[in-house]
mmJSON file of the N, C-alpha and C atoms, coordinates in Angstrom:
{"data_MODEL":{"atom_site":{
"group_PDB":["ATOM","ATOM","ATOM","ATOM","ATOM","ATOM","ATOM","ATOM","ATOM","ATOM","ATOM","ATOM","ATOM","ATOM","ATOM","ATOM","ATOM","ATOM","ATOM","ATOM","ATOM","ATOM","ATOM","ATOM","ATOM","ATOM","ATOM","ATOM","ATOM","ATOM","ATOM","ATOM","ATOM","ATOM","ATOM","ATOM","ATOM","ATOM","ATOM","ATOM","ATOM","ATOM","ATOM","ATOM","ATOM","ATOM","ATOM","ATOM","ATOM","ATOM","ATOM","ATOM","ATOM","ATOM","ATOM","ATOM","ATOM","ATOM","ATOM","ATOM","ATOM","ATOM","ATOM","ATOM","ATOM","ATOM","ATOM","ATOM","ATOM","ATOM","ATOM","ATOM","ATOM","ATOM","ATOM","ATOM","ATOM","ATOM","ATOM","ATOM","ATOM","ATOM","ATOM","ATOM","ATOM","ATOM","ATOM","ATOM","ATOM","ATOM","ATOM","ATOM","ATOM","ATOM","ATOM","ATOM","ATOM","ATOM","ATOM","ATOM","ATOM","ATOM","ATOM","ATOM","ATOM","ATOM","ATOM","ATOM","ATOM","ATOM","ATOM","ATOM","ATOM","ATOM","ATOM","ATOM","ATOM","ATOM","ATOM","ATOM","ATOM","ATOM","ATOM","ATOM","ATOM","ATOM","ATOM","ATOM","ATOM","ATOM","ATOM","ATOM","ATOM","ATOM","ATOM","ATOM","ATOM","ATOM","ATOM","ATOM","ATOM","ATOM","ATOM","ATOM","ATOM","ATOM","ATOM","ATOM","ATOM","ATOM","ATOM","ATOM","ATOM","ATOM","ATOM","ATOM","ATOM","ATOM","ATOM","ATOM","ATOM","ATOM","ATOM","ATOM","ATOM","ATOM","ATOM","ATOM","ATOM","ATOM","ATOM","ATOM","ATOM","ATOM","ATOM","ATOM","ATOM","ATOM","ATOM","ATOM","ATOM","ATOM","ATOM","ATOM","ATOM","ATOM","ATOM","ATOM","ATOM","ATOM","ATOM","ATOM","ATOM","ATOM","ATOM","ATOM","ATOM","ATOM","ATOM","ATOM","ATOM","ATOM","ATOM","ATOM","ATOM","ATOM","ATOM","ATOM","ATOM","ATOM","ATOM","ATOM","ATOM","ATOM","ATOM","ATOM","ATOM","ATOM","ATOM","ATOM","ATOM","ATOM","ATOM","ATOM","ATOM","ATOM","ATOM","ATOM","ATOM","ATOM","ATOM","ATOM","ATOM","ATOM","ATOM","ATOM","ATOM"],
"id":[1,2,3,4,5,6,7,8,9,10,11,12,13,14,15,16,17,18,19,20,21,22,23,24,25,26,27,28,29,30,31,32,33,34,35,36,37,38,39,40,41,42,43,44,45,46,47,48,49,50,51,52,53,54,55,56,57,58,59,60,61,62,63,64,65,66,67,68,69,70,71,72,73,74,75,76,77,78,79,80,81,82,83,84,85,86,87,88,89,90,91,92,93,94,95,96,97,98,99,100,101,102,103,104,105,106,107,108,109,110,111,112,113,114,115,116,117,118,119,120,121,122,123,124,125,126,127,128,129,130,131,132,133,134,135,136,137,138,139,140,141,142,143,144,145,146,147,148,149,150,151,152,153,154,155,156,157,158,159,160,161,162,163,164,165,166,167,168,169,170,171,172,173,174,175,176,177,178,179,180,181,182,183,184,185,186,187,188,189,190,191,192,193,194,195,196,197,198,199,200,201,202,203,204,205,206,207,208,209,210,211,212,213,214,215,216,217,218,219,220,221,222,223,224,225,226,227,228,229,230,231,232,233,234,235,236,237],
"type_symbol":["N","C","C","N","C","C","N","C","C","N","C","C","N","C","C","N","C","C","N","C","C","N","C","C","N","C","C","N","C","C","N","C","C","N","C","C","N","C","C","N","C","C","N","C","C","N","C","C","N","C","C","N","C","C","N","C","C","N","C","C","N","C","C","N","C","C","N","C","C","N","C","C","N","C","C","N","C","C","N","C","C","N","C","C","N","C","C","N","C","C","N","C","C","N","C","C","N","C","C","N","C","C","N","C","C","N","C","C","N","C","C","N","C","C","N","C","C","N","C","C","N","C","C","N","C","C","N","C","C","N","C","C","N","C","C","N","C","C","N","C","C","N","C","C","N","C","C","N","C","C","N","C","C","N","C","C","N","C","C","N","C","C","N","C","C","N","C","C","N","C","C","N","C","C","N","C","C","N","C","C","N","C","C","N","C","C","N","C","C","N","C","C","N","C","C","N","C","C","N","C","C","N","C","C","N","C","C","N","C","C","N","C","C","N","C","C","N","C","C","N","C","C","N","C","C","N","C","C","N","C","C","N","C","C","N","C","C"],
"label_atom_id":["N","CA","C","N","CA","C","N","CA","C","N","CA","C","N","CA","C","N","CA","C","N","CA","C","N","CA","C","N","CA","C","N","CA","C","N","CA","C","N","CA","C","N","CA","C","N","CA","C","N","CA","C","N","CA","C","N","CA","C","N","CA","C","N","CA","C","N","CA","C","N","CA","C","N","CA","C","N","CA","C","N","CA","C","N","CA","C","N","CA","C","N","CA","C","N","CA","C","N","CA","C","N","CA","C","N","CA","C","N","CA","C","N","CA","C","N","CA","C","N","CA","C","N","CA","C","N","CA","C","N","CA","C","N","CA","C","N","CA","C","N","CA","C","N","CA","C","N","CA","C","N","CA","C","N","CA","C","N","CA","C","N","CA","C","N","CA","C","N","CA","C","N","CA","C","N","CA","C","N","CA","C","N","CA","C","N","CA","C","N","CA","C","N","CA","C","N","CA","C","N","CA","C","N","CA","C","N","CA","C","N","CA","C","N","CA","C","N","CA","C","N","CA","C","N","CA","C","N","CA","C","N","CA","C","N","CA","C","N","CA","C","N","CA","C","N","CA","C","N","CA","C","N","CA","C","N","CA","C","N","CA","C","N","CA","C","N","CA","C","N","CA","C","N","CA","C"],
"label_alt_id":[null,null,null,null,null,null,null,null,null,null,null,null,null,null,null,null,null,null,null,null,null,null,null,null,null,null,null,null,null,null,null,null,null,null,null,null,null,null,null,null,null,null,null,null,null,null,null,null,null,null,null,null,null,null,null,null,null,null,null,null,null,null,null,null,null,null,null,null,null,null,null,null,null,null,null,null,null,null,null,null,null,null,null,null,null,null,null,null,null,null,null,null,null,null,null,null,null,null,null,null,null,null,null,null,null,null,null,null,null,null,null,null,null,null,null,null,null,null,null,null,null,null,null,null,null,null,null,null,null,null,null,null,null,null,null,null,null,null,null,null,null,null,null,null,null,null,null,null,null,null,null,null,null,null,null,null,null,null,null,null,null,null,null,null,null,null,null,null,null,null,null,null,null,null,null,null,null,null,null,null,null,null,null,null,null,null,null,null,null,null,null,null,null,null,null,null,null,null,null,null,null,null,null,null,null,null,null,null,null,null,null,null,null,null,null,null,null,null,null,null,null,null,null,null,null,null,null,null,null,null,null,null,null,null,null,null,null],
"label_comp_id":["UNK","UNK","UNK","UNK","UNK","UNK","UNK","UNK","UNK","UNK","UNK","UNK","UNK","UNK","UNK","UNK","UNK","UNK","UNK","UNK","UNK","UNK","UNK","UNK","UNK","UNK","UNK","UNK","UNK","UNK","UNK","UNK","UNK","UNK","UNK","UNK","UNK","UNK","UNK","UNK","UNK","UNK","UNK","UNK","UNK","UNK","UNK","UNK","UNK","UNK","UNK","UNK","UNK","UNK","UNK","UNK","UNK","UNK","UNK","UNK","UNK","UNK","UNK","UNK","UNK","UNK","UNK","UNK","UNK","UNK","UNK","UNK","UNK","UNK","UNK","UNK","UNK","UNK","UNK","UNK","UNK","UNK","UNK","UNK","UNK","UNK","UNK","UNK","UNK","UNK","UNK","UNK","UNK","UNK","UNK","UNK","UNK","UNK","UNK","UNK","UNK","UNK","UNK","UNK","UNK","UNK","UNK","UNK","UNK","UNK","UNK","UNK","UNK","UNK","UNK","UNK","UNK","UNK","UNK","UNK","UNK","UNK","UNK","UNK","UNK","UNK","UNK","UNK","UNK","UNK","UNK","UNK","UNK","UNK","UNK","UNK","UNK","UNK","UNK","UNK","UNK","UNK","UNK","UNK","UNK","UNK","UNK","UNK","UNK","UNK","UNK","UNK","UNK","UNK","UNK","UNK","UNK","UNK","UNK","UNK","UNK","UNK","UNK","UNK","UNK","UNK","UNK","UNK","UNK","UNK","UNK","UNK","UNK","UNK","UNK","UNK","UNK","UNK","UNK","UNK","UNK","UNK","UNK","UNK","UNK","UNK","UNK","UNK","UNK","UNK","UNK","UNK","UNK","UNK","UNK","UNK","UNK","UNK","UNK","UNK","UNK","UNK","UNK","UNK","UNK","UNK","UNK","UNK","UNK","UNK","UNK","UNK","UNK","UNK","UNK","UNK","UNK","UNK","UNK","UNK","UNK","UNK","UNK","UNK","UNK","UNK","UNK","UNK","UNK","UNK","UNK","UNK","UNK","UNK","UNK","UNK","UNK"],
"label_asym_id":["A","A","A","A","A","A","A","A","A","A","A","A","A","A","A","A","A","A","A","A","A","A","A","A","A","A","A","A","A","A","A","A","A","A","A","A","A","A","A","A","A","A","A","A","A","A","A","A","A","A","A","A","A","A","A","A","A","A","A","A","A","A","A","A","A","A","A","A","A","A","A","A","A","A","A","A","A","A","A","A","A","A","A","A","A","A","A","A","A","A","A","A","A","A","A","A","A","A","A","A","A","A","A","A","A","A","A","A","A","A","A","A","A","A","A","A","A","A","A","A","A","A","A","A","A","A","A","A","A","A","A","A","A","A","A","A","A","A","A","A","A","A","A","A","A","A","A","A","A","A","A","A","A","A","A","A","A","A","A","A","A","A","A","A","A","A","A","A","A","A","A","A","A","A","A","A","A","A","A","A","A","A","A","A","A","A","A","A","A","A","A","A","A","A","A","A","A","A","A","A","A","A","A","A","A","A","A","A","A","A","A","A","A","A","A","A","A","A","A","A","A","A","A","A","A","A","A","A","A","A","A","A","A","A","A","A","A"],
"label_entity_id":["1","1","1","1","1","1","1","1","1","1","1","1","1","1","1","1","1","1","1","1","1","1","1","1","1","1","1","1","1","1","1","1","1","1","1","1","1","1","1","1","1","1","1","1","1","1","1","1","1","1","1","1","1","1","1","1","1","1","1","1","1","1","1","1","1","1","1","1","1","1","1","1","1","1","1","1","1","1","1","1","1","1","1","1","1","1","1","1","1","1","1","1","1","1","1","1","1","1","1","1","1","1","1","1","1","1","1","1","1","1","1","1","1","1","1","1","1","1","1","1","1","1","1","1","1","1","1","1","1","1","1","1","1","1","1","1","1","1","1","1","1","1","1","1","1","1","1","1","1","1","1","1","1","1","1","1","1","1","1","1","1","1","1","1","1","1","1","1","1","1","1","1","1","1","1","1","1","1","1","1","1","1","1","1","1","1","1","1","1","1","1","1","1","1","1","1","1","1","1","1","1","1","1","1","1","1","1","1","1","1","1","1","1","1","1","1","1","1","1","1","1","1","1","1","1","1","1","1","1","1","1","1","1","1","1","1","1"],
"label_seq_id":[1,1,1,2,2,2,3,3,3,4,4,4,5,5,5,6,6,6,7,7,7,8,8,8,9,9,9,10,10,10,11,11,11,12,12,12,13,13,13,14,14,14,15,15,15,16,16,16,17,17,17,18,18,18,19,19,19,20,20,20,21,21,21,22,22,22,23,23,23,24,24,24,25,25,25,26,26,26,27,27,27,28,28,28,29,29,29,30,30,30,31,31,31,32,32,32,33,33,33,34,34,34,35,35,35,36,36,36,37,37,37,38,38,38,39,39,39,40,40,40,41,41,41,42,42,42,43,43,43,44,44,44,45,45,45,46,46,46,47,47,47,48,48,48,49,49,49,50,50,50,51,51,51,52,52,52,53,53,53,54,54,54,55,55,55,56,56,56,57,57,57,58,58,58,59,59,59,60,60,60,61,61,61,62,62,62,63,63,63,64,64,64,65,65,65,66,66,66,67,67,67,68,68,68,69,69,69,70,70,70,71,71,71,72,72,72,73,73,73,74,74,74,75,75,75,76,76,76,77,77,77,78,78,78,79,79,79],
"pdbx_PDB_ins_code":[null,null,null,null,null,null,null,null,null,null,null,null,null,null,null,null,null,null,null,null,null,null,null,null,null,null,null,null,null,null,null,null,null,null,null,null,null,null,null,null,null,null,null,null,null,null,null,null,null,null,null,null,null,null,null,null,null,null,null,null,null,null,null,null,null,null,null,null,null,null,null,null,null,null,null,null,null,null,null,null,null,null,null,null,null,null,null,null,null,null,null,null,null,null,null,null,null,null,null,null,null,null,null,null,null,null,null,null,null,null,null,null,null,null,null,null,null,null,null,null,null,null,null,null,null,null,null,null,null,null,null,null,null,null,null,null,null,null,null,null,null,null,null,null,null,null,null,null,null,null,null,null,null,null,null,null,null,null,null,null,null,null,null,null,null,null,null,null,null,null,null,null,null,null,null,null,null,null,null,null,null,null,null,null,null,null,null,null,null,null,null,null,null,null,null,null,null,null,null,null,null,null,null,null,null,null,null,null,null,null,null,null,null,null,null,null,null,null,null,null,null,null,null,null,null,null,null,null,null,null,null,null,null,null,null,null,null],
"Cartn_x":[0.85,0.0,0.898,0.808,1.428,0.508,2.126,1.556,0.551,0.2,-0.661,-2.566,-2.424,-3.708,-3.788,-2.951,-2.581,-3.447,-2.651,-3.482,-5.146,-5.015,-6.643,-7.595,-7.004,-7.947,-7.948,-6.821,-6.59,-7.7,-7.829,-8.317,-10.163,-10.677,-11.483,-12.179,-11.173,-11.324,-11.777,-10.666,-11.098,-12.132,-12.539,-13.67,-14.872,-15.094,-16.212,-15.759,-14.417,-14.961,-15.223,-14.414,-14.275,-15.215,-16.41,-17.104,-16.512,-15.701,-15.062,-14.663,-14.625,-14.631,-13.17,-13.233,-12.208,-11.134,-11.312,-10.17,-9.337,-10.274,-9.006,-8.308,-8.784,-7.914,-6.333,-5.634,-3.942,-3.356,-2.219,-0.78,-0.823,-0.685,-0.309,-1.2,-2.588,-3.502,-3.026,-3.101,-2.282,-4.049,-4.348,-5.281,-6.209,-5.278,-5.221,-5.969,-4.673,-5.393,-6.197,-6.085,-7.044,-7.961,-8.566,-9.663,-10.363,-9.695,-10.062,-10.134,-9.691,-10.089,-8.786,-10.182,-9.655,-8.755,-9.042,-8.048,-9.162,-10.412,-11.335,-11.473,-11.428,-11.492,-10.237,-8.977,-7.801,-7.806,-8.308,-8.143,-8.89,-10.164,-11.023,-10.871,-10.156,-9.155,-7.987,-7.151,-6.421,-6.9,-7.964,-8.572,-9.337,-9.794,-9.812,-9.008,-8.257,-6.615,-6.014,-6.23,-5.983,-6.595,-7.995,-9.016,-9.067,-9.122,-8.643,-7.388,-6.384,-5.098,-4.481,-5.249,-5.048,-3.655,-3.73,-1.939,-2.299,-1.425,-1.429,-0.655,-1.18,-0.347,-0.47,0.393,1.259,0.656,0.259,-0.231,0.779,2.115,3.26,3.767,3.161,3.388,1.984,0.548,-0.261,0.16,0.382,0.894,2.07,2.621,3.667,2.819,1.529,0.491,0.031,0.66,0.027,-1.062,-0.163,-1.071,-0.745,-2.036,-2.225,-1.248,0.38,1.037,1.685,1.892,2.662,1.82,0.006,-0.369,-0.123,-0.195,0.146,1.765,2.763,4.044,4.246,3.664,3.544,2.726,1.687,0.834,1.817,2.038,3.3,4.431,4.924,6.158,5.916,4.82,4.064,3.282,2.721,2.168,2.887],
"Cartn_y":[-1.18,0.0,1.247,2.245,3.486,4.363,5.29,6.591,7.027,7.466,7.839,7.196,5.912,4.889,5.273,4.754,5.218,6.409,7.785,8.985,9.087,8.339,8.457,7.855,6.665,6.091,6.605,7.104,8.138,9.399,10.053,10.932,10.518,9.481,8.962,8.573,8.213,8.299,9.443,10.74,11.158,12.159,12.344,12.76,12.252,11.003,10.278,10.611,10.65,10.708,11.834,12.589,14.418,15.317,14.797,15.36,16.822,16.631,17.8,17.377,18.361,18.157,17.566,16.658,15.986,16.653,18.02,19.028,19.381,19.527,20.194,19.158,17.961,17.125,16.852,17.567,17.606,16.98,16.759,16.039,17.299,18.066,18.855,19.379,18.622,18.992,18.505,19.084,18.356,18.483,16.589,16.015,16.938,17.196,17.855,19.166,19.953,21.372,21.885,21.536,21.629,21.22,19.818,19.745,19.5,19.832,19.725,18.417,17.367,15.58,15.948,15.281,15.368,13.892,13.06,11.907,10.834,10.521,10.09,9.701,10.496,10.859,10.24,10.841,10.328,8.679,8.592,6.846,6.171,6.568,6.085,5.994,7.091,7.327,5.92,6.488,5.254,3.637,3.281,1.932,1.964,2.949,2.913,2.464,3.672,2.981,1.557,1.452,-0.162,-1.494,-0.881,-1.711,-2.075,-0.185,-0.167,-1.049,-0.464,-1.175,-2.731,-3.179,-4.598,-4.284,-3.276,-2.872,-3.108,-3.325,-2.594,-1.28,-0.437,0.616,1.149,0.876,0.926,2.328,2.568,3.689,4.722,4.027,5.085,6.04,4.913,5.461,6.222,5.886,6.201,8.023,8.206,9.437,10.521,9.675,10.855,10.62,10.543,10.614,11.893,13.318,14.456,14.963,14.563,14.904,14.114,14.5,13.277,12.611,13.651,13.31,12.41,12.4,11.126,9.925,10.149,8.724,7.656,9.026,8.444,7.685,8.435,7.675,6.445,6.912,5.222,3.896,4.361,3.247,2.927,3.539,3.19,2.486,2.59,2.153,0.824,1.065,-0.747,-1.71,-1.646,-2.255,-3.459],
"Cartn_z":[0.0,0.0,0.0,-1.103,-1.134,0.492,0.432,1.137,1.18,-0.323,-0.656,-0.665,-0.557,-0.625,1.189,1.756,3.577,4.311,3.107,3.191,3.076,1.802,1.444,2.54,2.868,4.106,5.695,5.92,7.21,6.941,5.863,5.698,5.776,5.44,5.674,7.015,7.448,8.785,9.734,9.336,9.786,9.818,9.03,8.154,8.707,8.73,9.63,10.741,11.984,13.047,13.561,12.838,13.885,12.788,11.829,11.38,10.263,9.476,9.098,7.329,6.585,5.153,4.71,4.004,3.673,3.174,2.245,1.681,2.723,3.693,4.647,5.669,5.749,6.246,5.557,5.699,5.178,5.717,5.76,6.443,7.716,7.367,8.865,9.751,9.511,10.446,12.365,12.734,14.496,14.754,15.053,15.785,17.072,18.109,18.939,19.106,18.268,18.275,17.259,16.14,14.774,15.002,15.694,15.544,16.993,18.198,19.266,20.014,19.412,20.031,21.373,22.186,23.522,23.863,24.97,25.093,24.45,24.523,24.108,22.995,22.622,20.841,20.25,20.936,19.757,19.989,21.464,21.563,20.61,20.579,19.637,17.968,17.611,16.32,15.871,17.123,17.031,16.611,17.541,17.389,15.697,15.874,14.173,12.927,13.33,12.559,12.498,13.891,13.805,13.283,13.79,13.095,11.118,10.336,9.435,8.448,9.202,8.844,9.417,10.065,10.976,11.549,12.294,12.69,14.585,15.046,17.121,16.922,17.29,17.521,19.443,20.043,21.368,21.701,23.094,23.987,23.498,23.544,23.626,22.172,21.097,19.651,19.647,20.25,20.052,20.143,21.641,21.714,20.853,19.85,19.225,18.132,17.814,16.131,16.792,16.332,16.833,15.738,13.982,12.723,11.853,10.924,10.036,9.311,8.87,8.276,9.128,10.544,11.422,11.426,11.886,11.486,10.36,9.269,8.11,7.626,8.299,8.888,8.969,10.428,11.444,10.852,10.036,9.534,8.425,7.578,6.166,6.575,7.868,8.528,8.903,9.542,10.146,9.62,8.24,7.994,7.654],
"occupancy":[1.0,1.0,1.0,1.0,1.0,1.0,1.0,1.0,1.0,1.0,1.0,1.0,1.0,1.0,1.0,1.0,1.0,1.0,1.0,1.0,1.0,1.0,1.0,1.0,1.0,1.0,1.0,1.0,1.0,1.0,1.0,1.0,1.0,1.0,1.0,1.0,1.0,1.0,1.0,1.0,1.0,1.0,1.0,1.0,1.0,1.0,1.0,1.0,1.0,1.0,1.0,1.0,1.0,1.0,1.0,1.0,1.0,1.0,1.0,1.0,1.0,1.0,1.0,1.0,1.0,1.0,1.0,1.0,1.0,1.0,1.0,1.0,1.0,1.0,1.0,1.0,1.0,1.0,1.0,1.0,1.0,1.0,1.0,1.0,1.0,1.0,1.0,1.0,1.0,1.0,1.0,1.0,1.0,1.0,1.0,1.0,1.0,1.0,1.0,1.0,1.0,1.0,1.0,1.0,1.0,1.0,1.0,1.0,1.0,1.0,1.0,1.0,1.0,1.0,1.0,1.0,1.0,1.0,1.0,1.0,1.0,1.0,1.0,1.0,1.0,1.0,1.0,1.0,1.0,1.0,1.0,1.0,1.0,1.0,1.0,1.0,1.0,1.0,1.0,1.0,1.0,1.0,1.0,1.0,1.0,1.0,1.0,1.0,1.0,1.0,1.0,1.0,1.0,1.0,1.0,1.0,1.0,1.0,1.0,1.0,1.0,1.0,1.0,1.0,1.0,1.0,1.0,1.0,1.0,1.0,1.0,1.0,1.0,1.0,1.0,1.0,1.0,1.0,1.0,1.0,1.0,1.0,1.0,1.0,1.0,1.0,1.0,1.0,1.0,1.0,1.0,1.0,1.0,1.0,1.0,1.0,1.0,1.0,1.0,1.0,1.0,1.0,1.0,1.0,1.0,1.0,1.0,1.0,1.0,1.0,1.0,1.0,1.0,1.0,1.0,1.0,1.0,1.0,1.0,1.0,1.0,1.0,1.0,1.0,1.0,1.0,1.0,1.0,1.0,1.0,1.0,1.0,1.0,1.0,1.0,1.0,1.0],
"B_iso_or_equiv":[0.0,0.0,0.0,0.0,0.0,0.0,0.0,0.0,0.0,0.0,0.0,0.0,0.0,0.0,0.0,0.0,0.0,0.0,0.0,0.0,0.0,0.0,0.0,0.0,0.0,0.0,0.0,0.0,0.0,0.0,0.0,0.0,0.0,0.0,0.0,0.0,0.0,0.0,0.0,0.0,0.0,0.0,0.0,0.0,0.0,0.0,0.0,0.0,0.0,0.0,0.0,0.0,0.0,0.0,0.0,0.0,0.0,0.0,0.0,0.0,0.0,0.0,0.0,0.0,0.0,0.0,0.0,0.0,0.0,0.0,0.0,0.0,0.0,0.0,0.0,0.0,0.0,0.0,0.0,0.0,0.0,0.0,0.0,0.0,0.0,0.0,0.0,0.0,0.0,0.0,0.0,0.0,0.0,0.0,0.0,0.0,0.0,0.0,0.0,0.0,0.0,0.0,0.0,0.0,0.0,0.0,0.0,0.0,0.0,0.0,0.0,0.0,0.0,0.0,0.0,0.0,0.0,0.0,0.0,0.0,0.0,0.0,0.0,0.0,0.0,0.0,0.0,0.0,0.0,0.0,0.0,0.0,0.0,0.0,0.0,0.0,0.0,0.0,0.0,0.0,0.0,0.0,0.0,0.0,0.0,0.0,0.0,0.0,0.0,0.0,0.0,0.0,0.0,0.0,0.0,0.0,0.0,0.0,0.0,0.0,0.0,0.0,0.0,0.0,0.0,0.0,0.0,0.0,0.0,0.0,0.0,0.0,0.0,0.0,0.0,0.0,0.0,0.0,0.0,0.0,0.0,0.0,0.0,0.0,0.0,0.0,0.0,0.0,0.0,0.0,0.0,0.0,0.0,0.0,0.0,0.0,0.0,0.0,0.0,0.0,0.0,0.0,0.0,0.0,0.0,0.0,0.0,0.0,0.0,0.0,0.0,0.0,0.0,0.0,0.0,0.0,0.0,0.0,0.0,0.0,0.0,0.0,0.0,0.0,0.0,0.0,0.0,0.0,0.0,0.0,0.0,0.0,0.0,0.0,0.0,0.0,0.0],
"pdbx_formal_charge":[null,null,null,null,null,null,null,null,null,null,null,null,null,null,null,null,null,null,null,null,null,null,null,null,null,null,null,null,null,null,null,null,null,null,null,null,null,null,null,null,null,null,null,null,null,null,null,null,null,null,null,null,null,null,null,null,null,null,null,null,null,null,null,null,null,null,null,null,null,null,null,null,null,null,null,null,null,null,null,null,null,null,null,null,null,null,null,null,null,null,null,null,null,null,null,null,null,null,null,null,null,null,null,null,null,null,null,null,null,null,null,null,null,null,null,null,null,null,null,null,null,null,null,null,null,null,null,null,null,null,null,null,null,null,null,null,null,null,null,null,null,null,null,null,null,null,null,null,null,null,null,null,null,null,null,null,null,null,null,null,null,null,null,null,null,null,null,null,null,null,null,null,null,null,null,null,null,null,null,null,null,null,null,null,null,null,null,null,null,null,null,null,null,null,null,null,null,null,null,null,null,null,null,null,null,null,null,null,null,null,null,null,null,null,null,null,null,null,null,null,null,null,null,null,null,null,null,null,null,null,null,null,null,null,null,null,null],
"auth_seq_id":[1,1,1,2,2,2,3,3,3,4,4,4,5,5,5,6,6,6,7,7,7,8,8,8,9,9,9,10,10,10,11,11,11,12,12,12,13,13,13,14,14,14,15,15,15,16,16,16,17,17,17,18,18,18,19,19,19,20,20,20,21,21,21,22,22,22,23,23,23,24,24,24,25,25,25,26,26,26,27,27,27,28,28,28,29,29,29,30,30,30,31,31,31,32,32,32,33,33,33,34,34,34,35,35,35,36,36,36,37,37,37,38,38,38,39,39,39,40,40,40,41,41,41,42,42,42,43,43,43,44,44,44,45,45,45,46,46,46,47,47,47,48,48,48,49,49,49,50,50,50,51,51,51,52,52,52,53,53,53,54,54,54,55,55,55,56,56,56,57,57,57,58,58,58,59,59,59,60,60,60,61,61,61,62,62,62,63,63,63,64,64,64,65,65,65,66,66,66,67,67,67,68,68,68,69,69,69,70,70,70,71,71,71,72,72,72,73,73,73,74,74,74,75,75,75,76,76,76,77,77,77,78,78,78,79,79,79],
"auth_comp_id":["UNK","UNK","UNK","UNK","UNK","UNK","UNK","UNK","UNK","UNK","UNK","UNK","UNK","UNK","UNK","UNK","UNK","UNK","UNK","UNK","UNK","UNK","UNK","UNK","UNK","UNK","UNK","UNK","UNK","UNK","UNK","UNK","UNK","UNK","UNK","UNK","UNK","UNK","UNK","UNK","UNK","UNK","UNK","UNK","UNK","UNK","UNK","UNK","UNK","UNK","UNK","UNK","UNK","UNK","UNK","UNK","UNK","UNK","UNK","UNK","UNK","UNK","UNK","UNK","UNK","UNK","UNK","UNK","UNK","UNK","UNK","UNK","UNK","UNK","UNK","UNK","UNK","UNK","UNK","UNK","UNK","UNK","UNK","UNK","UNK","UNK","UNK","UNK","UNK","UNK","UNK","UNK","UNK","UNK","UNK","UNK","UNK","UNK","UNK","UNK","UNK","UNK","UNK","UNK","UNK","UNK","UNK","UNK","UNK","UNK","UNK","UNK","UNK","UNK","UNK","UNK","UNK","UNK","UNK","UNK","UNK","UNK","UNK","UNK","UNK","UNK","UNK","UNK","UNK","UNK","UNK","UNK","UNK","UNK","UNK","UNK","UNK","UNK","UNK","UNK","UNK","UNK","UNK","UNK","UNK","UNK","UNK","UNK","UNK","UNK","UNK","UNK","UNK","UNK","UNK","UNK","UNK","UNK","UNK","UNK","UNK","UNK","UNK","UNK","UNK","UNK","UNK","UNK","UNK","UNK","UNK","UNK","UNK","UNK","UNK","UNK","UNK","UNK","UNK","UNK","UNK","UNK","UNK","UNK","UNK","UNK","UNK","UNK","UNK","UNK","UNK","UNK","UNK","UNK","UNK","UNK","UNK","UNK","UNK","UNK","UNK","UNK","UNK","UNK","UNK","UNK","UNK","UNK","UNK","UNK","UNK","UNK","UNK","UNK","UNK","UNK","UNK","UNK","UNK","UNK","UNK","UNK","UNK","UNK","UNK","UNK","UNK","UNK","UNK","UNK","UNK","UNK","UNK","UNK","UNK","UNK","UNK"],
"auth_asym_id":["A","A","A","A","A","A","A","A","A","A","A","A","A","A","A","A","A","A","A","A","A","A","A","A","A","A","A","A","A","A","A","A","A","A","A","A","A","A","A","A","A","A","A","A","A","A","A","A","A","A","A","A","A","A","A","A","A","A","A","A","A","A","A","A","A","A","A","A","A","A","A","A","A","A","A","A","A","A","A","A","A","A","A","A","A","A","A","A","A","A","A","A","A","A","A","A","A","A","A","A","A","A","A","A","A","A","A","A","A","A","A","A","A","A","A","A","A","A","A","A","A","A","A","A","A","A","A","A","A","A","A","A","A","A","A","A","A","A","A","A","A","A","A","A","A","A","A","A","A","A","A","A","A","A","A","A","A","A","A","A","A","A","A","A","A","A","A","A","A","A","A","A","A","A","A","A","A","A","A","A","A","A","A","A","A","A","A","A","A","A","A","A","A","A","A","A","A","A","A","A","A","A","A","A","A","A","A","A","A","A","A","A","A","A","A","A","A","A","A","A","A","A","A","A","A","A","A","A","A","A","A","A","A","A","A","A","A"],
"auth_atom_id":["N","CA","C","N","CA","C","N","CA","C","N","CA","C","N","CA","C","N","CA","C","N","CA","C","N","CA","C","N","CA","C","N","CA","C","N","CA","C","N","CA","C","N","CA","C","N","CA","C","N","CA","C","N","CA","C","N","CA","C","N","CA","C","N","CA","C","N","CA","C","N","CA","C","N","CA","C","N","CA","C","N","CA","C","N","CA","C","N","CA","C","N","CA","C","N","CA","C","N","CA","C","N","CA","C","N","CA","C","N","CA","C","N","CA","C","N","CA","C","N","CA","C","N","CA","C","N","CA","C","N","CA","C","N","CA","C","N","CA","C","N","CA","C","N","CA","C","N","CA","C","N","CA","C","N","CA","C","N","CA","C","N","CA","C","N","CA","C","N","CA","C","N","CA","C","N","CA","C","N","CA","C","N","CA","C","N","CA","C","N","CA","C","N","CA","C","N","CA","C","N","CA","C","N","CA","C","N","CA","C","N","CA","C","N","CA","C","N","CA","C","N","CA","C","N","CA","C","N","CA","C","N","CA","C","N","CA","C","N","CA","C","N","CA","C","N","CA","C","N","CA","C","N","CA","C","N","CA","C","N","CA","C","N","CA","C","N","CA","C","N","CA","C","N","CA","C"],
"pdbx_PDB_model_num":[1,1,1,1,1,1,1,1,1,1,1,1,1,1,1,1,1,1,1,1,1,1,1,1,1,1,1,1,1,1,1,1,1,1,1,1,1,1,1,1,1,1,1,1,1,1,1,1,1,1,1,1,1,1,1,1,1,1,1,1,1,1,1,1,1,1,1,1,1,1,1,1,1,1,1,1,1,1,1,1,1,1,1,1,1,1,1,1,1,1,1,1,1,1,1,1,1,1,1,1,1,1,1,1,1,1,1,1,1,1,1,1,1,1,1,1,1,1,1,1,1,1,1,1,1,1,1,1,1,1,1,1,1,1,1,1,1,1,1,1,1,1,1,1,1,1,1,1,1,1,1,1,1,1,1,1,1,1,1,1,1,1,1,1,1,1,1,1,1,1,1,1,1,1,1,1,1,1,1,1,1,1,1,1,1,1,1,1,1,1,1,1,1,1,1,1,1,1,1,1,1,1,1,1,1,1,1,1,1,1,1,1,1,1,1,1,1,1,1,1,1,1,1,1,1,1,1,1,1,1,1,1,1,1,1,1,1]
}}}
């Protein structure tokens, strides 16, 4: 799977969860402060991702996915 296929489905994601138009979901959106997801939310993100990509991604990696371009990283790195 390219970067890019990675992107498209991250972006999907998040689009369904944090309710927001897909154009502006970029690589440098930061989770956090762009779109407000509290600890709740990114956990729930995460399990997504995982679910999505059949990946584990670790409490501890969970925490350095600040924006889309690092989820998108970490999922390209691990699959």
């Amino acid at each position: 799977m390219t970067k890019e296929e990675v992107l498209q489905k991250v972006r999907l994601i998040i689009t369904k969860h944090f309710d927001i138009e897909e154009e502006k979901v970029v690589e440098t959106l930061n989770i956090k402060e762009d779109l407000g997801a509290d600890s709740i939310s990114i956990m729930e993100f995460v399990l997504e991702l995982e679910d999505e990509f059949g990946t584990e991604i670790s409490d501890e990696d969970a925490e350095k996915i600040e924006t889309v371009g690092a989820a998108v990283e970490y999922i390209s790195a691990n699959l």
